[in-house]
FIMIVO-661575 format. One record per residue (C-alpha): residue number from 1; x, y, z. Coordinates in Angstrom, 2 decimals. Each point is the difference from the previous one (the first is absolute). Last residue first. Layout:
FIMIVO-661575
+-----+---------+---------+---------+
! pos !       x !       y !       z !
+-----+---------+---------+---------+
! NUM !       X !       Y !       Z !
...
+-----+---------+---------+---------+
end
This chain:
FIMIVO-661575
+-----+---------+---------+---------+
! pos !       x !       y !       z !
+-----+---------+---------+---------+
! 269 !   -9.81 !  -25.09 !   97.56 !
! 268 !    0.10 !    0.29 !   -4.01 !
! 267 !   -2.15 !   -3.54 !   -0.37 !
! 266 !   -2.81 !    2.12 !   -1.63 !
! 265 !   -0.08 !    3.37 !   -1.54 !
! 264 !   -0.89 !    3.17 !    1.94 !
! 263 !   -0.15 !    2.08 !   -2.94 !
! 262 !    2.42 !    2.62 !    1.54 !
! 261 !    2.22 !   -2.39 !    1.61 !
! 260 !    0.88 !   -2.11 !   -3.21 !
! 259 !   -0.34 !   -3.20 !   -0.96 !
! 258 !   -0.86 !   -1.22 !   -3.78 !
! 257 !   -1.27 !   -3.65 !   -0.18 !
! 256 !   -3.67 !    0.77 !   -0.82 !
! 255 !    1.41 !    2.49 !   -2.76 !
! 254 !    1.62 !   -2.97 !   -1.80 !
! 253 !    3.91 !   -0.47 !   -0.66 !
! 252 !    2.42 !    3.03 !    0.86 !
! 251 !   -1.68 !    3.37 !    0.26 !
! 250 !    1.65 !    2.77 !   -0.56 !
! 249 !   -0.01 !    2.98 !    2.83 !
! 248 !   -2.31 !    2.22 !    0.36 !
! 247 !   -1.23 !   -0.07 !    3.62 !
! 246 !   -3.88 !   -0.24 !   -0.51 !
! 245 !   -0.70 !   -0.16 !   -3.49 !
! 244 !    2.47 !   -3.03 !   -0.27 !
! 243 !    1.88 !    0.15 !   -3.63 !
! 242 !   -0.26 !   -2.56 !   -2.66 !
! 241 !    2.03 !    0.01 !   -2.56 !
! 240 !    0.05 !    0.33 !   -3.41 !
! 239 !   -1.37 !    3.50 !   -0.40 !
! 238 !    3.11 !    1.03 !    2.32 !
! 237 !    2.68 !   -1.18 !   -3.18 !
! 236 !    3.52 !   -0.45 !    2.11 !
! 235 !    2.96 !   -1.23 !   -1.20 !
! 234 !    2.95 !   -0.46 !    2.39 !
! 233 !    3.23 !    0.07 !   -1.39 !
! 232 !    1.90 !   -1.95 !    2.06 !
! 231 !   -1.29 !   -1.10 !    3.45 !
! 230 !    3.34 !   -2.47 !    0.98 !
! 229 !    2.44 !    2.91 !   -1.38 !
! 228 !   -1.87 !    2.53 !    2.71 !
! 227 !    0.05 !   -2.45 !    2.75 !
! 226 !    3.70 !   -0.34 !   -0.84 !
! 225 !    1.14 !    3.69 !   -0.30 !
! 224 !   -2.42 !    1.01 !    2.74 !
! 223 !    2.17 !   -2.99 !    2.34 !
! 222 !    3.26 !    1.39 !   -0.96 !
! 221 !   -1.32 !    4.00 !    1.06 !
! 220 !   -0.78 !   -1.66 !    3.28 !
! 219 !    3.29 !   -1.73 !    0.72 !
! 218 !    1.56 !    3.37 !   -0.80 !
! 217 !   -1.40 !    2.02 !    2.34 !
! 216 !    0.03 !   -2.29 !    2.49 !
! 215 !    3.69 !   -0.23 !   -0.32 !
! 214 !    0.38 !    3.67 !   -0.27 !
! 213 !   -2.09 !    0.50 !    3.10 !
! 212 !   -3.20 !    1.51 !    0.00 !
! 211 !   -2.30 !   -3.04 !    1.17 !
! 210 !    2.16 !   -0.21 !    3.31 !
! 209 !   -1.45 !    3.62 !    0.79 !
! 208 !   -3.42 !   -0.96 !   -0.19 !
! 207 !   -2.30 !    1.01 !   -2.60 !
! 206 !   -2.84 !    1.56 !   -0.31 !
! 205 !   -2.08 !    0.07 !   -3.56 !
! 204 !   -1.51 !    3.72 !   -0.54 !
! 203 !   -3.97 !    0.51 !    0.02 !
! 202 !   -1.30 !    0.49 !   -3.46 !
! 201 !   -1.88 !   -3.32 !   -0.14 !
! 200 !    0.40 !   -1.93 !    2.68 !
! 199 !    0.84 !   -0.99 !    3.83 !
! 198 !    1.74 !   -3.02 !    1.65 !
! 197 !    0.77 !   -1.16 !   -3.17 !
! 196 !    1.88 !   -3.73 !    0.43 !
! 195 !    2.91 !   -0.96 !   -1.36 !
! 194 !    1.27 !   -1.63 !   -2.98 !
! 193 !   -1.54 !    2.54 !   -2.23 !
! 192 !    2.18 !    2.71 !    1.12 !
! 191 !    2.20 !    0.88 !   -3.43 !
! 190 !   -2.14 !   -2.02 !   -2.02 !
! 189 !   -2.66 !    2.82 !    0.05 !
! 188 !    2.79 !    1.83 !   -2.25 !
! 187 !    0.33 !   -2.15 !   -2.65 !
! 186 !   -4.19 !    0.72 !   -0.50 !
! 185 !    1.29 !    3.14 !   -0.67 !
! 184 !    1.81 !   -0.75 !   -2.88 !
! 183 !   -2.80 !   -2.29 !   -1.43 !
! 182 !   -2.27 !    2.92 !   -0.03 !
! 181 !   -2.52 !    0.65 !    3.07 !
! 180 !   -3.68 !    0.29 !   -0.15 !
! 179 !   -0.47 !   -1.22 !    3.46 !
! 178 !   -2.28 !   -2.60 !    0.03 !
! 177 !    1.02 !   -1.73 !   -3.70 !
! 176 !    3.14 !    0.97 !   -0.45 !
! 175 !    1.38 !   -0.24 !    3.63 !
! 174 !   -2.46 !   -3.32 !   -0.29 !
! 173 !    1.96 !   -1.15 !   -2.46 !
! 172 !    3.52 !    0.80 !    1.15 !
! 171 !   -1.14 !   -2.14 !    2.93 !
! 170 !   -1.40 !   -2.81 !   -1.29 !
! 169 !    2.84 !   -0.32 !   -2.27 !
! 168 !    2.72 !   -0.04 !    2.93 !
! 167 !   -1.49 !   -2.85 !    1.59 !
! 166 !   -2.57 !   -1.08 !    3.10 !
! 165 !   -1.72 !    3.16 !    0.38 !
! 164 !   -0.45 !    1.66 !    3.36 !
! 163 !   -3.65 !    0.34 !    1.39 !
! 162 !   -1.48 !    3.77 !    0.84 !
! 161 !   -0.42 !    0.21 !    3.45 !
! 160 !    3.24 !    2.20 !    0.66 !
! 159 !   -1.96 !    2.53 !   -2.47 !
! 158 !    1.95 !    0.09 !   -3.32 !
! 157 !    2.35 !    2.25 !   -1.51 !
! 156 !    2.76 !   -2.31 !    1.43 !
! 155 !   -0.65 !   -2.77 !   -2.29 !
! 154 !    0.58 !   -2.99 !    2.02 !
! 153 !    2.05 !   -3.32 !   -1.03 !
! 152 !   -0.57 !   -3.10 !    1.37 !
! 151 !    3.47 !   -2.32 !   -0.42 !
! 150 !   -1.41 !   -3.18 !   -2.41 !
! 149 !    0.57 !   -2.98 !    1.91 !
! 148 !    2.33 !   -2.96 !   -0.53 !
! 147 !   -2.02 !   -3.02 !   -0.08 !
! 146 !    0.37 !   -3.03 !    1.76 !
! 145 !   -1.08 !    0.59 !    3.18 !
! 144 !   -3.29 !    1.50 !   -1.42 !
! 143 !   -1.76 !   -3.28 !    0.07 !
! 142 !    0.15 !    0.28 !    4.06 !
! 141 !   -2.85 !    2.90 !   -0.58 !
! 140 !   -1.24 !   -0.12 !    3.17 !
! 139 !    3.47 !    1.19 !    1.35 !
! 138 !   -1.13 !    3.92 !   -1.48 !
! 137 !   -1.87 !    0.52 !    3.35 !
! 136 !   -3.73 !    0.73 !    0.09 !
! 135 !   -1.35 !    3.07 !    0.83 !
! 134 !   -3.52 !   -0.21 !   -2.43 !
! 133 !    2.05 !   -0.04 !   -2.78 !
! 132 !    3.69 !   -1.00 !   -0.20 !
! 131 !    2.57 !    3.52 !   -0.48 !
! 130 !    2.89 !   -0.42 !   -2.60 !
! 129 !   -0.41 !   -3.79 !   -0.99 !
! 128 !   -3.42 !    1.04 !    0.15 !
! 127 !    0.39 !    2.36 !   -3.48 !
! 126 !   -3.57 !   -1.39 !   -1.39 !
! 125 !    2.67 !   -0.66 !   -3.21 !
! 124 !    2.82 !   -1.60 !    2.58 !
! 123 !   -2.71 !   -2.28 !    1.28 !
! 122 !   -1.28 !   -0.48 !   -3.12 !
! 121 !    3.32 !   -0.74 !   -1.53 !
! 120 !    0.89 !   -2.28 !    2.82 !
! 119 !   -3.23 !   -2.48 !   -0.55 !
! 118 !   -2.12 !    0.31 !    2.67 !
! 117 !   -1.23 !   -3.60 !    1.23 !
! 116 !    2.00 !    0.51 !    3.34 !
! 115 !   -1.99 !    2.96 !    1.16 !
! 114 !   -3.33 !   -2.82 !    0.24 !
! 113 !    0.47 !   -0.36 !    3.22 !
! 112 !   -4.17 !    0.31 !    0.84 !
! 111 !    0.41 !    3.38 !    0.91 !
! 110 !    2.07 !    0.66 !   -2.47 !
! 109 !   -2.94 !   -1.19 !   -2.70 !
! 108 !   -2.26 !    2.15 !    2.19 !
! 107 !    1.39 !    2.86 !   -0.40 !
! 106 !    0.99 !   -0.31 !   -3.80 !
! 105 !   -2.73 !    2.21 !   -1.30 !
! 104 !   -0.21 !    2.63 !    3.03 !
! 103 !   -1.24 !    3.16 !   -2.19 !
! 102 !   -1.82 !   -1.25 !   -3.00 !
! 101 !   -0.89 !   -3.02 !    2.21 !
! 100 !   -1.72 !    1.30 !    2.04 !
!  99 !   -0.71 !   -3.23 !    2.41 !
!  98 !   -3.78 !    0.21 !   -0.47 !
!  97 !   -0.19 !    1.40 !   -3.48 !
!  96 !    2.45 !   -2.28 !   -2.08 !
!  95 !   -1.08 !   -2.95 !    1.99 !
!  94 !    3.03 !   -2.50 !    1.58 !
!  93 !   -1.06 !   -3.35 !    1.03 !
!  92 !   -2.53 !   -0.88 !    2.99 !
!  91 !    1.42 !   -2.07 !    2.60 !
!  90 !   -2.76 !   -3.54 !    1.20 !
!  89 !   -2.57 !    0.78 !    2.14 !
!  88 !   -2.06 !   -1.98 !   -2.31 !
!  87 !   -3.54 !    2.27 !   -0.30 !
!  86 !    1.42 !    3.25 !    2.02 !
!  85 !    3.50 !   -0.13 !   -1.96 !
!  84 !    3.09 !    0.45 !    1.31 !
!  83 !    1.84 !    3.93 !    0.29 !
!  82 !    3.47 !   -0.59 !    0.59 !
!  81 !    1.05 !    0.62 !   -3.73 !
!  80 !    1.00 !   -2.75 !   -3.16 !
!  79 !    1.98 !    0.51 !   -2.63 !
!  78 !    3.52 !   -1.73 !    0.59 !
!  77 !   -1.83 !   -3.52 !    0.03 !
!  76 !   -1.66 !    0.65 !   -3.47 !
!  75 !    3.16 !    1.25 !   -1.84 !
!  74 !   -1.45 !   -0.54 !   -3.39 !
!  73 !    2.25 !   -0.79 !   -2.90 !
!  72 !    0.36 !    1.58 !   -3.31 !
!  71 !    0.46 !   -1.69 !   -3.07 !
!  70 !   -2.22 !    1.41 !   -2.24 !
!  69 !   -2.89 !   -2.77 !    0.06 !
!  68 !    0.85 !    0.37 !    3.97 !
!  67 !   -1.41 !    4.13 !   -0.75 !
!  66 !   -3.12 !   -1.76 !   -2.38 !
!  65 !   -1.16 !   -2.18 !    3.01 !
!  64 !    0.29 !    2.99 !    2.28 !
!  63 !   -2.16 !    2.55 !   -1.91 !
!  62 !   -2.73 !   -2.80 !   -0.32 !
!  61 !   -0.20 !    0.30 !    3.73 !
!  60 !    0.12 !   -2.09 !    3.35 !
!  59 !    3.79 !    0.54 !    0.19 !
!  58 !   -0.58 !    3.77 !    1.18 !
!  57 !    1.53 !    2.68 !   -2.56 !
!  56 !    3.30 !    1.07 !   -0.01 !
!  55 !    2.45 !    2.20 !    2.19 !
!  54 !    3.50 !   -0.07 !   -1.07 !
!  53 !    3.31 !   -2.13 !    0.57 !
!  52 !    2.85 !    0.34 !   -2.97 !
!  51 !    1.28 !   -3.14 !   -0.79 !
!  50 !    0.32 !    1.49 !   -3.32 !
!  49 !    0.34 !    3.46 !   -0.50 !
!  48 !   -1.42 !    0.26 !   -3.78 !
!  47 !   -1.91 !   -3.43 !   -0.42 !
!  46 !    1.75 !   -3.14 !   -0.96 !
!  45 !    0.89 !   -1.93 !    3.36 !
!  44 !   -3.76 !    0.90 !    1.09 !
!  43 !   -0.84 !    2.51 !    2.55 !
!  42 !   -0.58 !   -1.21 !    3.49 !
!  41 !   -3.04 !    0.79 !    1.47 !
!  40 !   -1.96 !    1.45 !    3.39 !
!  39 !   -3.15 !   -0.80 !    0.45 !
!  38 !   -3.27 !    2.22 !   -0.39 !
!  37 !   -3.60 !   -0.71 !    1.92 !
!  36 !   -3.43 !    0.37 !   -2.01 !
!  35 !   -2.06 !    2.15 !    2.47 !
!  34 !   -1.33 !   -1.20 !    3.31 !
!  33 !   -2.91 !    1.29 !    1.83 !
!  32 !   -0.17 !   -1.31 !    4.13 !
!  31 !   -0.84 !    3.09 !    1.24 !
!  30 !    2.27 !    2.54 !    1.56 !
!  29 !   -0.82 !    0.70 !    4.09 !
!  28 !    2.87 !    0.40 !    1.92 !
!  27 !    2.07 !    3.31 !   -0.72 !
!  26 !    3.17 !    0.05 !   -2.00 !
!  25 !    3.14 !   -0.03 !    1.18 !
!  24 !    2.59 !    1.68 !   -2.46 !
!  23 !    2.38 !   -1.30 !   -2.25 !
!  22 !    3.55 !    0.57 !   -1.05 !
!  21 !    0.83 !   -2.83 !    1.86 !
!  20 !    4.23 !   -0.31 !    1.22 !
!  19 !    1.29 !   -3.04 !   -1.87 !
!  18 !    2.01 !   -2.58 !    2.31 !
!  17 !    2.82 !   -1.27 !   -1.36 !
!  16 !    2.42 !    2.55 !    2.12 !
!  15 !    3.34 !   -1.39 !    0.49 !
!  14 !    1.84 !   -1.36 !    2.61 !
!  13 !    2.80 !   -1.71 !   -1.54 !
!  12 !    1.39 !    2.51 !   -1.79 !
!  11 !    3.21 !   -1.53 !   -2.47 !
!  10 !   -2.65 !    0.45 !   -2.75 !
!   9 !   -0.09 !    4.24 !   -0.13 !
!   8 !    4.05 !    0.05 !    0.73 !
!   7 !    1.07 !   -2.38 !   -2.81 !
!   6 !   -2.04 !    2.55 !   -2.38 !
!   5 !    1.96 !    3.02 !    1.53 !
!   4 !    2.88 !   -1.83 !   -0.77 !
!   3 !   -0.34 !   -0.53 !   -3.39 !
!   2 !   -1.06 !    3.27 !   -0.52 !
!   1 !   -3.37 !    1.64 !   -0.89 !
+-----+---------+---------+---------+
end
């Protein structure tokens, strides 16, 4: 994403903050049963992806005491919902079950305006810097201002719901991996990865007439040439990785944070 693309997204004023809810009304009735709730966490300094957030286990627990002994940190006043308690009336925290939180994890940490304590790689990782969840704008992420984002790039094999990748390497991988394609090929998906697929598959990339001139022409072979030097030689060995059952494609981190139409994964709204 350019530099002045990224000025663009923060100069709006009026911006969505607001999370759309994924959830549905449910009828009157439920008893008053609670389970152990969940907060949301910050990994430790030291861990793999620090400052990372994820969802953790309710500060009543032994579970918690050993995640602070680790140097994580609970987000208590980012995890609680609108529901309040029949005994206290006070607002119930988060519960794995309840909110769905293998689907809608961080819905209730944005509802409470928690988008702030992202760190940008996560954002950039979950891909929000591309499309927010839940139809937010990309100005609640102000600590992206700083950053120069990665340009999404779309394999054009794919369905137009299938995410873009955030470099080069993810790309040729997945050519590899999804598609069975050699690295030479893979070149080729570079061609019109910067926009788009409106279709997929065999069906034949349209162009417009101002995307056929020599100068276009040329700008895109020069931008192949670099994405392709910036990927390398990509190594791939498939019994290393893991690979989503339902649309194929790698999957980066844990299973519980892999979205993807097809398995209806969480915070891909």
């Amino acid at each position: 994403m350019s530099d002045t693309a990224t000025a663009t997204i923060f100069e709006e004023q009026d911006f969505k903050t607001e999370p759309d809810s994924p959830f549905k009304p449910k009828s009157a009735g439920k008893g008053a049963n609670r389970n152990i709730p969940n907060c949301y966490w910050r990994k430790g300094p030291e861990e793999a992806d620090p400052g990372w957030i994820i969802v953790g286990p309710g500060l009543e627990t032994r579970q918690a005491d050993r995640w602070r002994e680790r140097g994580r940190e609970p987000l208590t006043d980012l995890s609680f919902t609108n529901r309040t308690s029949p005994k206290t009336g006070a607002r119930e925290p988060i519960e794995y079950r309840e909110d769905q939180l293998d689907r809608h994890r961080y819905y209730w940490l944005f509802k409470n305006g928690g988008a702030r304590e992202f760190t940008p790689a996560q954002i950039v990782a979950h891909k929000w810097h591309i499309k927010p969840p839940y139809g937010m704008d990309v100005a609640v992420f102000p600590q992206l201002e700083e950053y120069v984002l990665p340009e999404p790039l779309w394999c054009v094999m794919c369905s137009p719901t299938t995410p873009p990748y955030n470099t080069p390497g993810q790309l040729f991988q997945h050519g590899m991996i999804g598609h069975k394609l050699d690295i030479v090929a893979c070149r080729a998906l570079l061609e019109d990865a910067r926009t788009p697929p409106t279709a997929g598959g065999l069906n034949p990339v349209l162009r417009r007439k101002d995307e056929m001139t020599p100068e276009a022409e040329a700008e895109r072979k020069a931008f192949v040439e670099k994405a392709a030097a910036e990927a390398g030689e990509v190594q791939v060995n498939v019994s290393k990785l893991q690979i989503c059952n339902a649309c194929g494609q790698q999957i980066e981190g844990t299973l519980a944070g892999h979205q993807c139409e097809e398995s209806r994964q969480p915070d891909g709204a």
